[in-house]
C-alpha positions as CSV (number, residue, x, y, z in Angstrom):
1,X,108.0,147.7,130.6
2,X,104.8,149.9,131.7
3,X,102.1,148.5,132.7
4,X,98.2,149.0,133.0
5,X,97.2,150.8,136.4
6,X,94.7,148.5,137.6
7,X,92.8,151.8,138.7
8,X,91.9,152.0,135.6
9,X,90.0,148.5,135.7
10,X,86.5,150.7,136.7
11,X,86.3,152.5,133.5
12,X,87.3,149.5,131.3
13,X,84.5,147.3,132.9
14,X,81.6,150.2,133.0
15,X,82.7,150.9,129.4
16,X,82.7,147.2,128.1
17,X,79.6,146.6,130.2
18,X,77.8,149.9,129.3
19,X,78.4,149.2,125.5
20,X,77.7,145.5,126.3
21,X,74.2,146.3,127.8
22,X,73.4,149.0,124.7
23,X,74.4,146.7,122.3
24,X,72.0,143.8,123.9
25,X,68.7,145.5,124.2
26,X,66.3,143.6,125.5
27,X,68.4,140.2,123.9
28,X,70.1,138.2,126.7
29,X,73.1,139.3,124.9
30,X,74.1,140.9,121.6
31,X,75.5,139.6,118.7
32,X,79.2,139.4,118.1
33,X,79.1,141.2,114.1
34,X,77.2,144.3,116.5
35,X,80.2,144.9,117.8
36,X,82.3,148.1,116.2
37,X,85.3,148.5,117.3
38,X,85.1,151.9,116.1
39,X,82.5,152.5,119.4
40,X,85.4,151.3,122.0
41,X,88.7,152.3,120.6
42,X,89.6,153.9,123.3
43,X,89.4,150.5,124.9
44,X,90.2,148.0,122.3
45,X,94.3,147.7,122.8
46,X,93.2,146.0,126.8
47,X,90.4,143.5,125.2
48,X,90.2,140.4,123.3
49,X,87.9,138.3,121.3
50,X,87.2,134.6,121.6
51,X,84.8,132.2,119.6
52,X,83.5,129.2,120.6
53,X,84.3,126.4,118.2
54,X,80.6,125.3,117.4
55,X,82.0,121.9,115.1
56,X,83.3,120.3,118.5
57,X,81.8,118.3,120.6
58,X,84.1,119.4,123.6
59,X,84.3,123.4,124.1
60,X,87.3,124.7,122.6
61,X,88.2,128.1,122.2
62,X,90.4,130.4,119.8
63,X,91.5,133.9,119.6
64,X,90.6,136.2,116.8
65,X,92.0,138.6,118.7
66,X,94.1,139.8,121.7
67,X,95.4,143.4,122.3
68,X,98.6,145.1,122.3
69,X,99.0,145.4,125.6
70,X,98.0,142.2,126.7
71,X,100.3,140.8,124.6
72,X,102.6,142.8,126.9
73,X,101.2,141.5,130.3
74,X,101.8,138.0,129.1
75,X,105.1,139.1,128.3
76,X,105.6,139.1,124.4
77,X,105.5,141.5,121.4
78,X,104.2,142.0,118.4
79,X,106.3,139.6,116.8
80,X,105.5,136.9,118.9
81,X,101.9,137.4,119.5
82,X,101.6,133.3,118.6
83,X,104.2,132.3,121.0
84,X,101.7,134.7,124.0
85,X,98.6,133.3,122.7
86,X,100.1,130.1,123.1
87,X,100.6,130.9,126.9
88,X,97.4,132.7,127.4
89,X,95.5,129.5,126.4
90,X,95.2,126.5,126.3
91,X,97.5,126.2,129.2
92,X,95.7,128.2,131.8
93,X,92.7,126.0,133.1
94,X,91.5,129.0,135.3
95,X,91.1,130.8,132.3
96,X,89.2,127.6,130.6
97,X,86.5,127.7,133.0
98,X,86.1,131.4,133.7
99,X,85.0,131.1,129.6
100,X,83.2,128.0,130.2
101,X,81.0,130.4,132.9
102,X,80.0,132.7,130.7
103,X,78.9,130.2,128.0
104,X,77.1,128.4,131.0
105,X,75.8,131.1,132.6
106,X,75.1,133.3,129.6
107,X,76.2,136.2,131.6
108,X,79.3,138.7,132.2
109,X,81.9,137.6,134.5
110,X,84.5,139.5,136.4
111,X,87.9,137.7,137.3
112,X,91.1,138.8,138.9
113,X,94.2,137.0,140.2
114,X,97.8,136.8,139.0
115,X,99.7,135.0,137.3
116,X,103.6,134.7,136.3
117,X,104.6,135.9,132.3
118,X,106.4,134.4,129.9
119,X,109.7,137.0,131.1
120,X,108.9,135.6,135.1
121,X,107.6,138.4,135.9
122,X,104.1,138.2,138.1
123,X,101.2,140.3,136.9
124,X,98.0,141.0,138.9
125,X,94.9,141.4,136.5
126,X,91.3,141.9,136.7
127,X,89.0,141.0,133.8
128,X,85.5,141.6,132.4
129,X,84.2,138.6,130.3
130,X,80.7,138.9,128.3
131,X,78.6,136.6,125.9
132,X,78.3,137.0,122.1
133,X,75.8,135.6,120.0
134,X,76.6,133.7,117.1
135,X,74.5,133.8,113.8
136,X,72.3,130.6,115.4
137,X,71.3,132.8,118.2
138,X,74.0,130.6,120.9
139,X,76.8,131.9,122.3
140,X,79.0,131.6,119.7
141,X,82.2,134.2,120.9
142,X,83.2,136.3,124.3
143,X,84.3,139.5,124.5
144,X,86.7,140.9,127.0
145,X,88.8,143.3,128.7
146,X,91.5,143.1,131.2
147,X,94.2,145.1,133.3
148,X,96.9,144.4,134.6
149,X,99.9,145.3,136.7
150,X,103.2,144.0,136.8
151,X,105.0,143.8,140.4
């Protein structure tokens, strides 16, 4: 399986951030429906989307959507992209509270470490996570890229 060259991890975060910090203004942070997609396609297949559940009184937080190849660095396929979001949360606390940062700090946060995917195989990451506003003007979703190497 190829992986993601984790020298690529500087263009991914100054693209995500550069668009990130265009799309804000002078807001703390932009709004998730002024994201296009269209704008960072050359990015899109290394990023995900996440909203905050707003009806819950405890944070929880779903996918809307997760890229082709991280699908790959968790170890699935297109076929089984519920089966990898299933592994990719809720069962990684770490990655619980790196979200739970960004929704507390109302700012971008960078994370790397490694983990082991769902084929045993350990992948080495670094991510980029940033806040989204939702249509009340709170964080509402988090936007994000990551790379990754398998070793």
């Amino acid at each position: 399986m190829p992986s993601n060259d984790l020298g690529n991890q500087r263009r991914i975060n100054e693209v995500l951030s550069g668009y990130w910090h265009m799309q804000r203004g002078d807001r703390p942070f932009p709004l998730e429906q002024d994201i296009d997609i269209d704008d960072i396609h050359d990015i899109w297949d290394s990023c995900f989307l996440v909203r905050l559940e707003p009806h819950l009184t405890d944070r929880k937080y779903t996918y809307l959507y997760l890229g082709n190849a991280l699908v790959s660095a968790y170890g699935g396929s297109l076929d089984d992209r519920e089966i990898c979001e299933k592994l990719v949360f809720p069962s990684s606390m770490s990655l619980v509270h790196r979200f739970d940062e960004v929704v507390n700090k109302a700012a971008p946060v960078l994370d790397e470490g490694e983990f082991t995917n769902s084929r045993n195989v350990p992948v080495r990451y670094r991510s980029l996570m940033l806040p989204l506003g939702a249509s009340n003007g709170k964080i509402g979703f988090i936007i994000g890229g990551m790379r990754w190497k398998s070793y």
